[in-house]
C-alpha positions as CSV (number, residue, x, y, z in Angstrom):
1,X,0.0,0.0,0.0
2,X,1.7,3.5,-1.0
3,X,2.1,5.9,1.8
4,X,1.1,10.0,1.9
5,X,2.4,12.1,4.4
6,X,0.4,15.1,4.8
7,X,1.4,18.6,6.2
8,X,-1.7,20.3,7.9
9,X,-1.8,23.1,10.0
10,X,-5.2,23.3,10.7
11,X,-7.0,19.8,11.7
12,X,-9.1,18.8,13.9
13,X,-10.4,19.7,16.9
14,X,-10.0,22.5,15.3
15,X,-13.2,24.1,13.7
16,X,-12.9,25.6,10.5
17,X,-12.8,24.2,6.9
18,X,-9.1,24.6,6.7
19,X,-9.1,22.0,9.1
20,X,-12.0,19.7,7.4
21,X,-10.2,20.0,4.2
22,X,-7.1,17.5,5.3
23,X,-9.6,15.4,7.4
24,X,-11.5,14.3,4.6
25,X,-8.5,13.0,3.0
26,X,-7.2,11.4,6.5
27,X,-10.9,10.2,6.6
28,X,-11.3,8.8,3.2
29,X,-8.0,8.1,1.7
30,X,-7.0,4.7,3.4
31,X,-10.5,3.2,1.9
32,X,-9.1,3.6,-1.7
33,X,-5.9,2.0,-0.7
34,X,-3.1,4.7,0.8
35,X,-2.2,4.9,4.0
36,X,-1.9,8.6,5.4
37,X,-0.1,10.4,8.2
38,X,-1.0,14.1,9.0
39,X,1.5,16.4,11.1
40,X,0.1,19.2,12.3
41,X,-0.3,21.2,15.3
42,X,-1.5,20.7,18.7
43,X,-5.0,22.1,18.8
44,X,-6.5,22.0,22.3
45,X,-8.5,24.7,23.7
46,X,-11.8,26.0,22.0
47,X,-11.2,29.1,19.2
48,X,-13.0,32.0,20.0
49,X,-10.8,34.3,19.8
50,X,-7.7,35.7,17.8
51,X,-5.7,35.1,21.1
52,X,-6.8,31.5,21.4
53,X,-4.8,30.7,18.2
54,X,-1.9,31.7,19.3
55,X,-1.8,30.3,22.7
56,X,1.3,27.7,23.6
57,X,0.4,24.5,23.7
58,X,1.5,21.3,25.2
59,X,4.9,20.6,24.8
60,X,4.9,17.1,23.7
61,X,4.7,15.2,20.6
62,X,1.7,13.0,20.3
63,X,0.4,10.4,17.8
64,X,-2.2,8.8,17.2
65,X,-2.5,5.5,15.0
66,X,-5.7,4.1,13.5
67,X,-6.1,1.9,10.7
68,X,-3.7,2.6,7.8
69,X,-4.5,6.6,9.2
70,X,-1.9,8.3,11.6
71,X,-1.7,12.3,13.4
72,X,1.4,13.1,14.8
73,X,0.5,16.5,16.9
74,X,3.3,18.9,17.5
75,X,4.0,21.4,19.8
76,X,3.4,25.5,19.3
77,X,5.3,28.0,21.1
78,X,4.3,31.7,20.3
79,X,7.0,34.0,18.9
80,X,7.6,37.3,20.5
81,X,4.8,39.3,18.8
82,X,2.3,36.4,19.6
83,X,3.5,36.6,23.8
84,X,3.2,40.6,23.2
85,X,-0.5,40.3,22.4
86,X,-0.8,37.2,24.7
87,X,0.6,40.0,27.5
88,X,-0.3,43.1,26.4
89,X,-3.8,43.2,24.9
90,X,-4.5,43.8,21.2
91,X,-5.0,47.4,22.3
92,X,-1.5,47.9,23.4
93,X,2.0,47.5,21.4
94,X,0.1,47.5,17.8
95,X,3.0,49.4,15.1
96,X,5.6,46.8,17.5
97,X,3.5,44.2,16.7
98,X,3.1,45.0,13.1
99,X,6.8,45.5,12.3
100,X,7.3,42.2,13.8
101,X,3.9,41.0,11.8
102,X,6.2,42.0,8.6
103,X,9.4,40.6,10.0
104,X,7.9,37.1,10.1
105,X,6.1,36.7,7.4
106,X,9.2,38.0,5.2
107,X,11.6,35.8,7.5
108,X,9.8,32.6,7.9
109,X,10.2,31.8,4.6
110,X,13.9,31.9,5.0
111,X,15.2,30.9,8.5
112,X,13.5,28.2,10.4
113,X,14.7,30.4,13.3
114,X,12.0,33.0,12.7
115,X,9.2,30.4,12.2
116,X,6.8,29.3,15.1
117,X,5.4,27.0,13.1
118,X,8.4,25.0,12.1
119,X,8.0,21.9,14.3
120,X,5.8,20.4,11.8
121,X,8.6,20.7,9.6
122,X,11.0,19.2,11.6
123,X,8.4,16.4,13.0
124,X,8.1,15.8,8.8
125,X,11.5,15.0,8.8
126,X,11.9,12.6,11.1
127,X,8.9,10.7,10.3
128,X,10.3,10.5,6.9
129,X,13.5,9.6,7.9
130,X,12.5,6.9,9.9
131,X,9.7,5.3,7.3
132,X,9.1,4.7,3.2
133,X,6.4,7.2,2.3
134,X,5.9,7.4,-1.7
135,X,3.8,11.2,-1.5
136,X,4.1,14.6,0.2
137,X,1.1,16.5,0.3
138,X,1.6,20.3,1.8
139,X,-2.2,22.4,2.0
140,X,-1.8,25.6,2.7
141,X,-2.5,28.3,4.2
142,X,-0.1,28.9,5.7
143,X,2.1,28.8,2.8
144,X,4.9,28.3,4.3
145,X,4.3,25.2,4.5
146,X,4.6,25.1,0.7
147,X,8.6,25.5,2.2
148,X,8.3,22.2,4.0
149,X,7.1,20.4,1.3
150,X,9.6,21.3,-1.2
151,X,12.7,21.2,1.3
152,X,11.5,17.7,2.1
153,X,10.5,16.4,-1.4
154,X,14.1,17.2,-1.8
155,X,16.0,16.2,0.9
156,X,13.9,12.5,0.4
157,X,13.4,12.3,-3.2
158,X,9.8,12.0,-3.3
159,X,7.7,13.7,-5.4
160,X,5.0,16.5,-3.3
161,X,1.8,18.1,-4.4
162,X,1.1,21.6,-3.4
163,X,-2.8,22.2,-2.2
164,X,-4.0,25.7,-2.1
165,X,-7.5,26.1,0.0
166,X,-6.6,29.9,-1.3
167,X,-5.0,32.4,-3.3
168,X,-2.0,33.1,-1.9
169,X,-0.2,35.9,-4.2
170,X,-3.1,35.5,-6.5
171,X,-5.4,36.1,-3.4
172,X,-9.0,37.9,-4.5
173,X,-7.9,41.0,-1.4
174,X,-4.4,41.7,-3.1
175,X,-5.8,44.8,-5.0
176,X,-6.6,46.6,-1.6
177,X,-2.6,46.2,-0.7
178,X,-0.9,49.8,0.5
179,X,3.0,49.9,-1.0
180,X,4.8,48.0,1.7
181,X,2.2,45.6,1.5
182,X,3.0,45.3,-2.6
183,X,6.6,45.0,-2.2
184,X,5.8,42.3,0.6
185,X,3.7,40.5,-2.4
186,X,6.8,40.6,-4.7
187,X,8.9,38.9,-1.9
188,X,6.1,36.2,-1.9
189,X,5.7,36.2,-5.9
190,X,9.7,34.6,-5.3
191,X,8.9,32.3,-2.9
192,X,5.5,31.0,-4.3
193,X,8.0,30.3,-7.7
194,X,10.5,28.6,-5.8
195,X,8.1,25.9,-4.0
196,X,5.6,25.4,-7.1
197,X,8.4,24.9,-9.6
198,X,9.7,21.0,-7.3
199,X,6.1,20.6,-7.4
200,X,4.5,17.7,-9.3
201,X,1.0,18.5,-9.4
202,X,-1.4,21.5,-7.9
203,X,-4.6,21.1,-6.4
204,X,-7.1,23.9,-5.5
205,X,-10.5,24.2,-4.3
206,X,-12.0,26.6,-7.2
207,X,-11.9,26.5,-10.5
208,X,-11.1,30.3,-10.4
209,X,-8.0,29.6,-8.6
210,X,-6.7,27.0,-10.9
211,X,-7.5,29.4,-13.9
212,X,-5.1,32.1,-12.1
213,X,-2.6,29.3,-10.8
214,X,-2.8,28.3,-14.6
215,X,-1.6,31.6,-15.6
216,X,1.4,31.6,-12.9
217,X,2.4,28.3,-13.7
218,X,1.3,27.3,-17.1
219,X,3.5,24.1,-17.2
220,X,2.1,23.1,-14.1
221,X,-0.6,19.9,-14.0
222,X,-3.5,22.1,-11.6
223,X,-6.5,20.2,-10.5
224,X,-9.4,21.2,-8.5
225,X,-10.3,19.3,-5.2
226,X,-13.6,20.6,-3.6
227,X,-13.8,21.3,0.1
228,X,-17.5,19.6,-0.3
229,X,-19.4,19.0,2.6
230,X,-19.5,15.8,5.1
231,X,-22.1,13.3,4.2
232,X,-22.1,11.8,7.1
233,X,-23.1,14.5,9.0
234,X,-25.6,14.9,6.8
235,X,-27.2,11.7,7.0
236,X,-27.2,11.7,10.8
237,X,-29.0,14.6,11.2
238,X,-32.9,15.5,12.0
239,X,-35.4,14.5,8.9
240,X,-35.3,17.4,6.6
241,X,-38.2,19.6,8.3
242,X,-38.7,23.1,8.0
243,X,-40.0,24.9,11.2
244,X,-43.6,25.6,10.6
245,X,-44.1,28.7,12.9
246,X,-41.2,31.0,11.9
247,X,-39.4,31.8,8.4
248,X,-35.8,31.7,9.4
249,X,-33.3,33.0,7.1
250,X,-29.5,31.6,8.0
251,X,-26.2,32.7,7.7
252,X,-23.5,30.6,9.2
253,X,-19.8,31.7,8.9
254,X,-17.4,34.6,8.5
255,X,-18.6,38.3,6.9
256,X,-16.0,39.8,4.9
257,X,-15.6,43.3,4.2
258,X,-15.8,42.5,0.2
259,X,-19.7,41.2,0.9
260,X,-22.2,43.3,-0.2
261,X,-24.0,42.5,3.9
262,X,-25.6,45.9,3.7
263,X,-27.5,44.9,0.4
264,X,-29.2,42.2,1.9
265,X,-30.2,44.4,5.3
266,X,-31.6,47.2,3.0
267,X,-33.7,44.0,1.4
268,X,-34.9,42.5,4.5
269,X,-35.7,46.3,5.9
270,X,-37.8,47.0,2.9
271,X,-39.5,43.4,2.9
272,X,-40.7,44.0,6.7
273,X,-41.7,47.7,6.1
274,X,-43.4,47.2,2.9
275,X,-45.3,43.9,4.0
276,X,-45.7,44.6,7.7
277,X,-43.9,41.3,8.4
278,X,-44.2,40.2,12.1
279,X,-41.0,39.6,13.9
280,X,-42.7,36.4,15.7
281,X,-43.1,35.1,12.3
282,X,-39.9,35.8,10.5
283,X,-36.2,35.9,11.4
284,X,-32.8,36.4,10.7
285,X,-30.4,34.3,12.1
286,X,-26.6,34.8,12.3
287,X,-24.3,31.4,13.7
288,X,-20.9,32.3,14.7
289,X,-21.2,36.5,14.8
290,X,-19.9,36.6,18.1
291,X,-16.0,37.3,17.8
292,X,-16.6,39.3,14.4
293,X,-17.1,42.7,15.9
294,X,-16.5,44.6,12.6
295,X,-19.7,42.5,10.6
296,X,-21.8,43.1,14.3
297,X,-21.7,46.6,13.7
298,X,-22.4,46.5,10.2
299,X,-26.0,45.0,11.4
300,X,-26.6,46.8,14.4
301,X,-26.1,50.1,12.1
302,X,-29.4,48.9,10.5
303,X,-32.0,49.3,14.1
304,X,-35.1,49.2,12.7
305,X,-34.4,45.3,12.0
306,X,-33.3,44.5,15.8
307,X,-36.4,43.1,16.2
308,X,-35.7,40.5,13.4
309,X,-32.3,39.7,13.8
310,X,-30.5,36.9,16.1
311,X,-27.3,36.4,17.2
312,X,-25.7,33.3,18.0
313,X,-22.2,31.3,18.6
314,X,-20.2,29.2,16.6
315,X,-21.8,25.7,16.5
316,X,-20.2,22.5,16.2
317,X,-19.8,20.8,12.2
318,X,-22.3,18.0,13.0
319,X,-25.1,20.5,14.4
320,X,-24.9,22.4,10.9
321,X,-27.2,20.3,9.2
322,X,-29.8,20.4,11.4
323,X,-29.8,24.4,11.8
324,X,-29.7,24.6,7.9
325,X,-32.1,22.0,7.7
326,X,-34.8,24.2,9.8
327,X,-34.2,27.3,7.8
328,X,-36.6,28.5,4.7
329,X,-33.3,30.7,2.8
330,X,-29.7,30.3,3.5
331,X,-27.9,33.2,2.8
332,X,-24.7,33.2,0.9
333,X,-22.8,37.0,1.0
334,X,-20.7,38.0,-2.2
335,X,-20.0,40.8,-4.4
336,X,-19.4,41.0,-8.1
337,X,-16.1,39.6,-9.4
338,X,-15.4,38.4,-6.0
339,X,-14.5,35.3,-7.8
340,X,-14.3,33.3,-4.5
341,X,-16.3,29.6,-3.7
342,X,-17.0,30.3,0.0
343,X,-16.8,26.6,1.0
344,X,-20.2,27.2,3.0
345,X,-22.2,27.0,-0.2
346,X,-22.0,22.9,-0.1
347,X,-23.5,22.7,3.4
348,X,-25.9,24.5,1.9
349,X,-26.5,22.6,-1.1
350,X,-26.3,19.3,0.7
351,X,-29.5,20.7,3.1
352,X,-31.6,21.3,-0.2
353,X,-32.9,24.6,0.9
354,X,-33.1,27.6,-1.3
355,X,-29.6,29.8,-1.7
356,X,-30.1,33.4,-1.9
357,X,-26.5,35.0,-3.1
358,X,-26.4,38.7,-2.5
359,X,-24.8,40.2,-4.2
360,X,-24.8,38.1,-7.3
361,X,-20.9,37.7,-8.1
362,X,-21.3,37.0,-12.1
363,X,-18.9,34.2,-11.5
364,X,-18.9,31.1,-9.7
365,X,-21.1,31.4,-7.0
366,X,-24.2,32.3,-9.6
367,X,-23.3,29.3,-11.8
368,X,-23.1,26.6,-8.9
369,X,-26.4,27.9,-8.0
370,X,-28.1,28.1,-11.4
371,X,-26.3,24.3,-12.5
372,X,-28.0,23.0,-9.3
373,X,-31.8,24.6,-9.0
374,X,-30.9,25.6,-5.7
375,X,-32.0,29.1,-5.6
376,X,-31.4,32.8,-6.7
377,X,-29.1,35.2,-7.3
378,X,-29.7,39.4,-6.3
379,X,-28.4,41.9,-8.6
380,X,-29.7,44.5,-6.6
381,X,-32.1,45.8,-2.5
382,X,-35.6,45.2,-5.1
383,X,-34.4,41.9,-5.7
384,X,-34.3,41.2,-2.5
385,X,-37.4,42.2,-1.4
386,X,-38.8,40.6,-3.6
387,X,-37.1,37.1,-3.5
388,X,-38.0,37.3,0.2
389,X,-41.6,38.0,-0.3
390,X,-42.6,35.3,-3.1
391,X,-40.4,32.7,-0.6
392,X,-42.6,34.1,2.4
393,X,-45.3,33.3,0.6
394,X,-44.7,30.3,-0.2
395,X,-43.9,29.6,3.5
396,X,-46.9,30.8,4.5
397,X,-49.5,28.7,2.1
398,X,-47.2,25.8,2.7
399,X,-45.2,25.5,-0.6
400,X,-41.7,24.7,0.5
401,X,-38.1,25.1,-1.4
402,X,-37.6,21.3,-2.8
403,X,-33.4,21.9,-3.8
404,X,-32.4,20.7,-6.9
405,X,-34.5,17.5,-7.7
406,X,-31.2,15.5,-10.0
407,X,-29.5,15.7,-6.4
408,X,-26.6,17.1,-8.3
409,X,-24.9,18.1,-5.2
410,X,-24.1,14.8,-4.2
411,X,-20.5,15.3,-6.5
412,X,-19.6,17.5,-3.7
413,X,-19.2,15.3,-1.0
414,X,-16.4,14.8,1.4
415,X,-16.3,11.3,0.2
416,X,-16.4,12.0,-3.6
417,X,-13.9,14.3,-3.6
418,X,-11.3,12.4,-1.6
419,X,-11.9,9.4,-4.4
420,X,-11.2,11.9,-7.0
421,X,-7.8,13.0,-4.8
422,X,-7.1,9.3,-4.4
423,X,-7.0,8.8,-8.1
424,X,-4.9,12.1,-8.6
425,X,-2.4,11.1,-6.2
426,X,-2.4,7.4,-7.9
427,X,-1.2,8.5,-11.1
428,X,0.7,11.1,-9.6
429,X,2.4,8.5,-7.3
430,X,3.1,6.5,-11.0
C-alpha cells in the first residue's frame, strides 16, 4: 500500500474548513488503498478568539495511530509578537507588533529560526526519515508550508503536491494592498516560484484559482479538489423539516468586508416595512457572529431590523445540518467579481434549501447555484425584497423550497472528492 504524508496546520479539533479540508483526505484516503499520516499542530482549547490561536500549547509530541491513518500532533510556542498580544492586549503595542507581523512573514520563509510554526517541519522529517512514504502532500494556508514540502520532497526524493485552500499571491484582497504591502507580495511572488516549480502537481479548491494558478504556472498539471461538505453528517441529522411557525433565514460563517451585507439588510428592511412582516413570524439568524465585531456593527447600524435579527455562537460541524435544515433561505454573502467559492455553499447545497446569493458575483457562485436549481441570485435591495416575499409566501401557504431535484450536489461530498484526490495522487504516485 503506497504511503502520503500530509502537512496540515489546521486539523481537527480545530473548527474551520481549513481544518476539514485534510480530514476528509485522513478520513477517506485509506479506503481507496493509501495509508496517510498528518502532522500538524496541537490544537487543544476551543477558538473563540484571535488570542486563542496563538496560545502555547502542550509541549509534547503525540500520535495517534488508527487503521492505515496516523496524526502526529506537535508542539506550538508563540514567537515574541504572539507573547506581546498574549501579555499586552490587542489594544497595546500594535505598530511593534506590526513591524514584527512584517518581520515574520518576510523571515519565515527563509530561516527556520524565525518560524513558530516549524516543528511540523521538523516532525516531517523525522517521520520520513524513519519510514518509506511514496507522496508529500503540503495544504496551505499557511504557505509556508509550501517550504516544507519542497525542502522535504528534496531532501527524500519524493515527489510533493502543493494544495492551495486559497489564493496566496493570487489572493482575491491583493488589489486593496498599500505599497509596503505590494513590495511584501513581490517577496512572496519569489517564494511562491520557488516551491511550485519542485512541485509535481497543484490542487485547489475553485476553478477560479486553478485558472489564475494556470496563468502563474502554465506548465504546471492544476486540478481542482472541492472542500465539499461531510455526508455523514448529513445523514445523521434530523429529517429534513422546515420549522412551521417562523421563516428563518441563516447565515453561518465569517462576513467579509468585500460582501455586499448591507445589500441584503436594506432588502430584509424593505421586505418588513413594505409587507408589515411580524417579527414572531420571520427571522434572521446569524451562527458564529460573536467574535466578528467589525460585521456586528455592520447589522446593528441597521436598528429598525433588531427586532428580526438573532445572534448566535459558533456551532459545532455535526449541528450544521440540522440548523440549515430548519431554515426557509440560506444566505450566501458575495460581491461582483469576488471570484471566490466560499466553501459554506455545499453545506448549503447538501441541506436542499433555497440559496439566496447577495450580491450576485457573475462568477462562480451564480453558476453553482443556477447548474444545481438551488436558488437565486440578487443583482440588486428590489431583488431582495422581492425574492424574500414570493419565498414568504410560499412559506406561509405551505409550498416549501424542494433543492435541486437531480440531487446534483451529491458530486460535492467529502467522500467523492477524496476518491477523486485518491486517483490524482495514484497517477501522480506512477
Amino acid at each position: 500500500m503506497k504511503k502520503a504524508l500530509i502537512l496540515a496546520y489546521d486539523f481537527p479539533p480545530l473548527i474551520s474548513i481549513g481544518a476539514q479540508r485534510p480530514y476528509s483526505w485522513y478520513k477517506y484516503l485509506p479506503d481507496e488503498g493509501l495509508k496517510i499520516t498528518v502532522v500538524t499542530r496541537h490544537w487543544e482549547a476551543a477558538i473563540n478568539s484571535s488570542e486563542d490561536y496563538i496560545k502555547p500549547t502542550a509541549s509534547n509530541v503525540v500520535c495517534e495511530e488508527n487503521r492505515g491513518r496516523k496524526i502526529i500532533r506537535v508542539p506550538y510556542y508563540p514567537n515574541l509578537r504572539d507573547r506581546l498580544l498574549l501579555k499586552y492586549g490587542a489594544e497595546k503595542l500594535v505598530w511593534l507588533r506590526k513591524i514584527l507581523s512584517l518581520f515574520y512573514s518576510v523571515f519565515e520563509h527563509l530561516l527556520f529560526l524565525f518560524d513558530a510554526k516549524s516543528n511540523i517541519y521538523f516532525e516531517a522529517e523525522k517521520e520520513l526519515g524513519s519510514s518509506k512514504y511514496d507522496l508529500i502532500i503540503a495544504t496551505g494556508e499557511p504557505f509556508v508550508l509550501f517550504r516544507y514540502g519542497s525542502l522535504l520532497a528534496e531532501k527524500f526524493n519524493l515527489p510533493w503536491v502543493a494544495d492551495y485552500r486559497d489564493g496566496w499571491t493570487t489572493n482575491q484582497g491583493n488589489y486593496r494592498l498599500n505599497m509596503l504591502q505590494k513590495i511584501q507580495l513581490a517577496f512572496f511572488k519569489t517564494r511562491e516560484r520557488k516551491y511550485i516549480s519542485t512541485a509535481l502537481v497543484v490542487t485547489t479548491a475553485s476553478p477560479d484559482y486553478a485558472k489564475s494558478l494556470a496563468e502563474n504556472f502554465v506548465n504546471k498539471n492544476i486540478e481542482v479538489i472541492y472542500n465539499g461538505f461531510d455526508e455523514t453528517v448529513f445523514e445523521k441529522a434530523a429529517e429534513k423539516t422546515f420549522d412551521k411557525n417562523v421563516f428563518y433565514i441563516t447565515y453561518a460563517g465569517t462576513i467579509y468586508e468585500h460582501q455586499n451585507l448591507e445589500m441584503f439588510l436594506e432588502g430584509v428592511e424593505r421586505f418588513v416595512a413594505h409587507y408589515s412582516i411580524p417579527h414572531s413570524s420571520f427571522q434572521v439568524r446569524f451562527f458564529g457572529i460573536d467574535g466578528q465585531a467589525v460585521a456586528k456593527k455592520r447589522i446593528q447600524k441597521f436598528e429598525s431590523l433588531k427586532p428580526y435579527i438573532s445572534f448566535h455562537p459558533r456551532i459545532a460541524y455535526a449541528e450544521i445540518p440540522t440548523l440549515l435544515r430548519q431554515s426557509h433561505i440560506l444566505l450566501l454573502l458575495s460581491s461582483p467579481g469576488a471570484d471566490w467559492l466560499n466553501a459554506k455553499i455545499f453545506d448549503y447545497l447538501a441541506a436542499e434549501r433555497c440559496i439566496l446569493l447577495v450580491q450576485n458575483d457573475k462568477g462562480i457562485l451564480e453558476k453553482m447555484i443556477k447548474d444545481n436549481t438551488a436558488g437565486y441570485a440578487a443583482d440588486s435591495v428590489d431583488d431582495v425584497k422581492n425574492i424574500l416575499n414570493t419565498q414568504f409566501e410560499n412559506f406561509k401557504s405551505g409550498k416549501n423550497f424542494s433543492g435541486s431535484a437531480a440531487n446534483t450536489y451529491r458530486m460535492f461530498s467529502r467522500k467523492a472528492q477524496a476518491v477523486r484526490f485518491a486517483e490524482l495522487i495514484k497517477s501522480t504516485i506512477k
